[in-house]
PDB file as gemmi writes it, atoms N, CA and C in Angstrom:
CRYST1    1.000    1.000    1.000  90.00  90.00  90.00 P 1                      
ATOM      1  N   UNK A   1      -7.515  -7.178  -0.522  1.00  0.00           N  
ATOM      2  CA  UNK A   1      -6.790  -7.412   0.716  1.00  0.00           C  
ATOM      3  C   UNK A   1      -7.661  -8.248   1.642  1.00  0.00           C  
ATOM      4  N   UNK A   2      -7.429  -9.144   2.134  1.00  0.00           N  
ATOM      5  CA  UNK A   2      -7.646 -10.401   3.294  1.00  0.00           C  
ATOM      6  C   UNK A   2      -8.411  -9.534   4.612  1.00  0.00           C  
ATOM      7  N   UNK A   3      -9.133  -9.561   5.391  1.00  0.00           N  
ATOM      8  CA  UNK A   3      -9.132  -9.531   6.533  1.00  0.00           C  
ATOM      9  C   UNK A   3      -8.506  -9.459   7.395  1.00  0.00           C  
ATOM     10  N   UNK A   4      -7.641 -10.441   7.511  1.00  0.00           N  
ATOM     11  CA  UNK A   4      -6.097 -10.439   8.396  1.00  0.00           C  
ATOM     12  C   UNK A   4      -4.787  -9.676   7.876  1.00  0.00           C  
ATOM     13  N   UNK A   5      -4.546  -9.415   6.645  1.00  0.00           N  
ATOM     14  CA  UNK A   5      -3.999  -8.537   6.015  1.00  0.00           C  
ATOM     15  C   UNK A   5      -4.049  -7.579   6.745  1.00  0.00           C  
ATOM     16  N   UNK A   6      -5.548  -7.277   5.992  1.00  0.00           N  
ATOM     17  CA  UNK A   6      -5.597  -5.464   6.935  1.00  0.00           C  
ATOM     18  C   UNK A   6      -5.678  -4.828   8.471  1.00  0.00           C  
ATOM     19  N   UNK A   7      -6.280  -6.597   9.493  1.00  0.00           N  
ATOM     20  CA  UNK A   7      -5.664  -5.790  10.557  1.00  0.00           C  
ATOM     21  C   UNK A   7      -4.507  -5.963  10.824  1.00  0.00           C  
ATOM     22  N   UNK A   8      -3.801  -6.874  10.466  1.00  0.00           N  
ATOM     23  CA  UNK A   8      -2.173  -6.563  10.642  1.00  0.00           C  
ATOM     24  C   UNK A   8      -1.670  -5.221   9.756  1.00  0.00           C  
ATOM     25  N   UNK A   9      -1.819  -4.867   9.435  1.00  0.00           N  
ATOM     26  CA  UNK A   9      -1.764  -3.555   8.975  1.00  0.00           C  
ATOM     27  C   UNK A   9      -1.856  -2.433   9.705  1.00  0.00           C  
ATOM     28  N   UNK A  10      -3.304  -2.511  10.214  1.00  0.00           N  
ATOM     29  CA  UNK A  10      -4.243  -1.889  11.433  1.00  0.00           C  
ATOM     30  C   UNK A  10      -3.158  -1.703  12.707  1.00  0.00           C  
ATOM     31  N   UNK A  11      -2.340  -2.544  12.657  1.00  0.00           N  
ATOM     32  CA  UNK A  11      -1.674  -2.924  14.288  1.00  0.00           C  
ATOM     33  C   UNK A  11       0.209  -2.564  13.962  1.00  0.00           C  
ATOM     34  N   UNK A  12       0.329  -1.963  12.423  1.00  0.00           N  
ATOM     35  CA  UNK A  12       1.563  -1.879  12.378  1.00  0.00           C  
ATOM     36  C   UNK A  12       2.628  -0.762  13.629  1.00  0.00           C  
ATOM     37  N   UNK A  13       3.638  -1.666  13.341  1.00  0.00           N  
ATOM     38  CA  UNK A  13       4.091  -1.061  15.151  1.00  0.00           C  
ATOM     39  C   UNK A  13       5.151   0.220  14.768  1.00  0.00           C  
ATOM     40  N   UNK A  14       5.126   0.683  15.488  1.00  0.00           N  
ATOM     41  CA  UNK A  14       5.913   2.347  15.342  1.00  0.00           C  
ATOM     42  C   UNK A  14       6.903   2.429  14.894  1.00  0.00           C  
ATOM     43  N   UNK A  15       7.976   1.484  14.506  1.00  0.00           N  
ATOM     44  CA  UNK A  15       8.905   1.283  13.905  1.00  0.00           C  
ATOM     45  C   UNK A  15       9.282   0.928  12.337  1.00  0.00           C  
ATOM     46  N   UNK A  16       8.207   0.394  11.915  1.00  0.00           N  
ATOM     47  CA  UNK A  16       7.952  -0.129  10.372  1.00  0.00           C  
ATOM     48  C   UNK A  16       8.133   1.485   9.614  1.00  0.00           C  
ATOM     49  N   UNK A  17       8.310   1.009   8.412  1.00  0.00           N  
ATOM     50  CA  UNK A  17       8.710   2.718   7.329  1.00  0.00           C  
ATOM     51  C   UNK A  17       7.192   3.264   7.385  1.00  0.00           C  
ATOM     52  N   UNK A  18       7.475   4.417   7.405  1.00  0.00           N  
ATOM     53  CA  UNK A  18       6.311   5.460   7.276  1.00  0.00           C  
ATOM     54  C   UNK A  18       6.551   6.539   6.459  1.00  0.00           C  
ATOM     55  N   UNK A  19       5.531   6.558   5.720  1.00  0.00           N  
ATOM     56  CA  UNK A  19       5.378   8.423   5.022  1.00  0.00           C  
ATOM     57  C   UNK A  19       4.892   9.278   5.602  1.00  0.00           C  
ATOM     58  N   UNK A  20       5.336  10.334   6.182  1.00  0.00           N  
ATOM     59  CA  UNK A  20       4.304  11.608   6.241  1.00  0.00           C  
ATOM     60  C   UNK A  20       4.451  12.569   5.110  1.00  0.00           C  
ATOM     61  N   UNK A  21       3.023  12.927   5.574  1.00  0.00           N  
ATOM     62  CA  UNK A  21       2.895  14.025   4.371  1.00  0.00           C  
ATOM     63  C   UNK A  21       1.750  15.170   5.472  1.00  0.00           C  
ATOM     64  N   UNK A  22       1.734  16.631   5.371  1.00  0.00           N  
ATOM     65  CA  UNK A  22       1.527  17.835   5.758  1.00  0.00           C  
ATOM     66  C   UNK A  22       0.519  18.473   4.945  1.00  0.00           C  
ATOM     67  N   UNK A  23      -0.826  18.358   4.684  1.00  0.00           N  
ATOM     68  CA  UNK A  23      -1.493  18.533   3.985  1.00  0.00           C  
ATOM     69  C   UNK A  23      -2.631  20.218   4.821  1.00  0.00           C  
ATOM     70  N   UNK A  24      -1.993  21.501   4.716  1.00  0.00           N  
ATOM     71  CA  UNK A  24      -2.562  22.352   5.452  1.00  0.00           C  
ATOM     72  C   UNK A  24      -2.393  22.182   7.234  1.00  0.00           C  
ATOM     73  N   UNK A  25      -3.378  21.833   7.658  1.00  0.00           N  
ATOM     74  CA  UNK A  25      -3.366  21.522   9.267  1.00  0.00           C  
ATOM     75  C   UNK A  25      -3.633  20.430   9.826  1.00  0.00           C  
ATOM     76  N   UNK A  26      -3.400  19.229   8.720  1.00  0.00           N  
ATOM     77  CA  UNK A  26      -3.493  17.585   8.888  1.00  0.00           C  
ATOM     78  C   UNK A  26      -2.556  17.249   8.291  1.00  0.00           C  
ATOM     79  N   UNK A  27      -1.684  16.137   9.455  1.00  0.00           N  
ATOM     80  CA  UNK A  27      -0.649  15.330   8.704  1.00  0.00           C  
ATOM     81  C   UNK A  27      -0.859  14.102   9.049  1.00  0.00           C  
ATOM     82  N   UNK A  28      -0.736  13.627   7.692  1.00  0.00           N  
ATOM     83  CA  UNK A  28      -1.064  12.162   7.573  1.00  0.00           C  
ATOM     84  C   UNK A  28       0.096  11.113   7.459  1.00  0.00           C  
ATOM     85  N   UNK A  29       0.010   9.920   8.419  1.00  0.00           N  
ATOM     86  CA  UNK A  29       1.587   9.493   8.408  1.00  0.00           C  
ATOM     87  C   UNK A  29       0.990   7.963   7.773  1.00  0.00           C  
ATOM     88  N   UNK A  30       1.484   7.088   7.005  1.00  0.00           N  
ATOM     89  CA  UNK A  30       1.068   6.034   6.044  1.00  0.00           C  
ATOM     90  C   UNK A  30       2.244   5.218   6.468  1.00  0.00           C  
ATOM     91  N   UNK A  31       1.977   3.686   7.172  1.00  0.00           N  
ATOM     92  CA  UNK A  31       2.844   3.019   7.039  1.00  0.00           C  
ATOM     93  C   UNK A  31       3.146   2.153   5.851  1.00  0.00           C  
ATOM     94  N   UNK A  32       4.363   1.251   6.146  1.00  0.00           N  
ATOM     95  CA  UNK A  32       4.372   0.528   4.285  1.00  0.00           C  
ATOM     96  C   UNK A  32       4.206  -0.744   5.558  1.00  0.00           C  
ATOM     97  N   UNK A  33       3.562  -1.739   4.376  1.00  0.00           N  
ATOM     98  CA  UNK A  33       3.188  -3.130   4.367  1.00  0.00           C  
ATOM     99  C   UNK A  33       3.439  -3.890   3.414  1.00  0.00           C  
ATOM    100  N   UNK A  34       4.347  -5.493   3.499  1.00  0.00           N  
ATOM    101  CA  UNK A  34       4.484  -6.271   2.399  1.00  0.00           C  
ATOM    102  C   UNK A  34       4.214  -7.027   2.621  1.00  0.00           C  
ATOM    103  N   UNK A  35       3.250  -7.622   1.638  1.00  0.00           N  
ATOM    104  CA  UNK A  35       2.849  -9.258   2.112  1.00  0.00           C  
ATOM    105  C   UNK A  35       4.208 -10.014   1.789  1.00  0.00           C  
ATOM    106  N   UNK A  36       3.757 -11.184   2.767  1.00  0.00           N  
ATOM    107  CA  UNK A  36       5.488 -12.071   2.690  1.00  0.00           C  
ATOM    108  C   UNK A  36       4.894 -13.151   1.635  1.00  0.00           C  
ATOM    109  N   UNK A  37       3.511 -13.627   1.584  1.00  0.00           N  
ATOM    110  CA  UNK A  37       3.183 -14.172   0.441  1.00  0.00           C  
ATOM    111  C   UNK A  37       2.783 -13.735  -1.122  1.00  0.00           C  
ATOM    112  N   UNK A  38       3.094 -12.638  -1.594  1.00  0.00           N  
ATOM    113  CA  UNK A  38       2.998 -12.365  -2.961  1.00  0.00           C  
ATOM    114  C   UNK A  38       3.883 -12.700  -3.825  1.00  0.00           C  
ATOM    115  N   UNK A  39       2.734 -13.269  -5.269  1.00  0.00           N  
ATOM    116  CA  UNK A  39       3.708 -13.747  -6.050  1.00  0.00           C  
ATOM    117  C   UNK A  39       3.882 -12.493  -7.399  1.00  0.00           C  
ATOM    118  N   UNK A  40       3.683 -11.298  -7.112  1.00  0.00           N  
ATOM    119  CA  UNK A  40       3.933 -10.152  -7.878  1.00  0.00           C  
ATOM    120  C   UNK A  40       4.774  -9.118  -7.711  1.00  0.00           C  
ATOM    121  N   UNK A  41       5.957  -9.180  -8.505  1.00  0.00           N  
ATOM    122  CA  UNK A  41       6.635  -7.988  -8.482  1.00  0.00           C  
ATOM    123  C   UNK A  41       6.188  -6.557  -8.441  1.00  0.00           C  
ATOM    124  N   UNK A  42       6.979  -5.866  -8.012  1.00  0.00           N  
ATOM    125  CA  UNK A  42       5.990  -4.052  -7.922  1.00  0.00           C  
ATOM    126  C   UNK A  42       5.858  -3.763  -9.371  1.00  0.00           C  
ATOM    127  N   UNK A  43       6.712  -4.293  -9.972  1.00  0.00           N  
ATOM    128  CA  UNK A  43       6.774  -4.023 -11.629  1.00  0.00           C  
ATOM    129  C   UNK A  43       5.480  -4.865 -12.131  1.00  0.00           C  
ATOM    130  N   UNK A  44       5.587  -5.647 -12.419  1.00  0.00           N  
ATOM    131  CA  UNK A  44       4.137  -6.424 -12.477  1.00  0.00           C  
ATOM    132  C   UNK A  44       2.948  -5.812 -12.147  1.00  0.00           C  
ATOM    133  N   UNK A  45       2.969  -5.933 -10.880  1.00  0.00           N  
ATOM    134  CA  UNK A  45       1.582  -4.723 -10.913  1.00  0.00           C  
ATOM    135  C   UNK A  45       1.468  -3.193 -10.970  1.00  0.00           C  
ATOM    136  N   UNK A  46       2.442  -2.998 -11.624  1.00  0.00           N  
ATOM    137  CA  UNK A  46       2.034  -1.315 -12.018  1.00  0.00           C  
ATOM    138  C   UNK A  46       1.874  -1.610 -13.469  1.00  0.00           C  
ATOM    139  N   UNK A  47       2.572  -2.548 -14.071  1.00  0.00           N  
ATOM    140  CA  UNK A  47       2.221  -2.909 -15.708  1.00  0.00           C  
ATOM    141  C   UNK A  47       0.403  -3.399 -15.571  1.00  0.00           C  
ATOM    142  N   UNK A  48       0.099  -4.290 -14.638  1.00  0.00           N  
ATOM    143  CA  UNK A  48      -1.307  -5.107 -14.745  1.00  0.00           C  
ATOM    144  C   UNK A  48      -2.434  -3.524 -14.261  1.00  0.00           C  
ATOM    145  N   UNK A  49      -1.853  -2.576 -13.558  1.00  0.00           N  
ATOM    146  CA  UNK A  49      -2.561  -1.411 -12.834  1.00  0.00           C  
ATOM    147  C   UNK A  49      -2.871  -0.359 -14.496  1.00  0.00           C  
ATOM    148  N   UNK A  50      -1.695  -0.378 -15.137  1.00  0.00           N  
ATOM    149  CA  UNK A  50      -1.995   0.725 -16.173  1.00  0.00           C  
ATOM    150  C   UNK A  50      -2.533  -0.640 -17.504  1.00  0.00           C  
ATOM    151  N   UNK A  51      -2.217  -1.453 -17.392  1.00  0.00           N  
ATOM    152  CA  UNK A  51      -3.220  -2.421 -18.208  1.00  0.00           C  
ATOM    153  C   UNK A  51      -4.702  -1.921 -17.999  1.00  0.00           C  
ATOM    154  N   UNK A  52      -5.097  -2.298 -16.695  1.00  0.00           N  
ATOM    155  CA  UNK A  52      -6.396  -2.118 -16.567  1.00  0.00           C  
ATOM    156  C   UNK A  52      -7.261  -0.651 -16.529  1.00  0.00           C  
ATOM    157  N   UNK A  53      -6.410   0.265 -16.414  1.00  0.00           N  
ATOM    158  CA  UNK A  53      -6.307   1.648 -16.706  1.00  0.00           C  
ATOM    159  C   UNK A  53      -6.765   2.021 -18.022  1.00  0.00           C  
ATOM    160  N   UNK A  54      -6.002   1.337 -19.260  1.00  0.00           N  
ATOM    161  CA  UNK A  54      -6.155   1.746 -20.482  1.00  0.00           C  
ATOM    162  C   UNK A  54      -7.429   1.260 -20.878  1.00  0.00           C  
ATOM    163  N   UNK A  55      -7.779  -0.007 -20.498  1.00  0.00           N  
ATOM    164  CA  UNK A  55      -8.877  -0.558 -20.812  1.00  0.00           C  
ATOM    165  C   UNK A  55      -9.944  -0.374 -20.657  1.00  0.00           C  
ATOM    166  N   UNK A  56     -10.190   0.905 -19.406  1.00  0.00           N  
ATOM    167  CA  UNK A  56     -11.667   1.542 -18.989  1.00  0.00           C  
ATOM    168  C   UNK A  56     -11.465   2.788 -19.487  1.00  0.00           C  
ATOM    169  N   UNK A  57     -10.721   3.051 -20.567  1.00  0.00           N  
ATOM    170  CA  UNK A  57     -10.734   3.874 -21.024  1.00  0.00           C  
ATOM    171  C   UNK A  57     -11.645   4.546 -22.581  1.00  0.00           C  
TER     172      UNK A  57                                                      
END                                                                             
């Protein structure tokens, strides 16, 4: 991830999708981010993610 990537990320505004999740007495809320320049499908990189998975195996 870029520099500028991540603080635009850093600065995502209260409205963008979020996960929470409730973990004991911390909840952690995760926004989503898409780069507008990628040339990879989500499929693509979960195939290239468990590619490289098998291979340090």
């Amino acid at each position: 991830m870029q520099m500028a990537d991540a603080a635009a990320a850093a600065r995502a505004p209260e409205n963008t999708p979020a996960m929470v999740k409730k973990i004991g007495k911390t909840t952690y809320k995760v926004h989503v981010h898409f780069s507008n320049t990628s040339t990879e499908t989500m499929s693509d990189k979960i195939k290239r993610m468990l590619k490289n998975e098998i291979q340090q195996m």
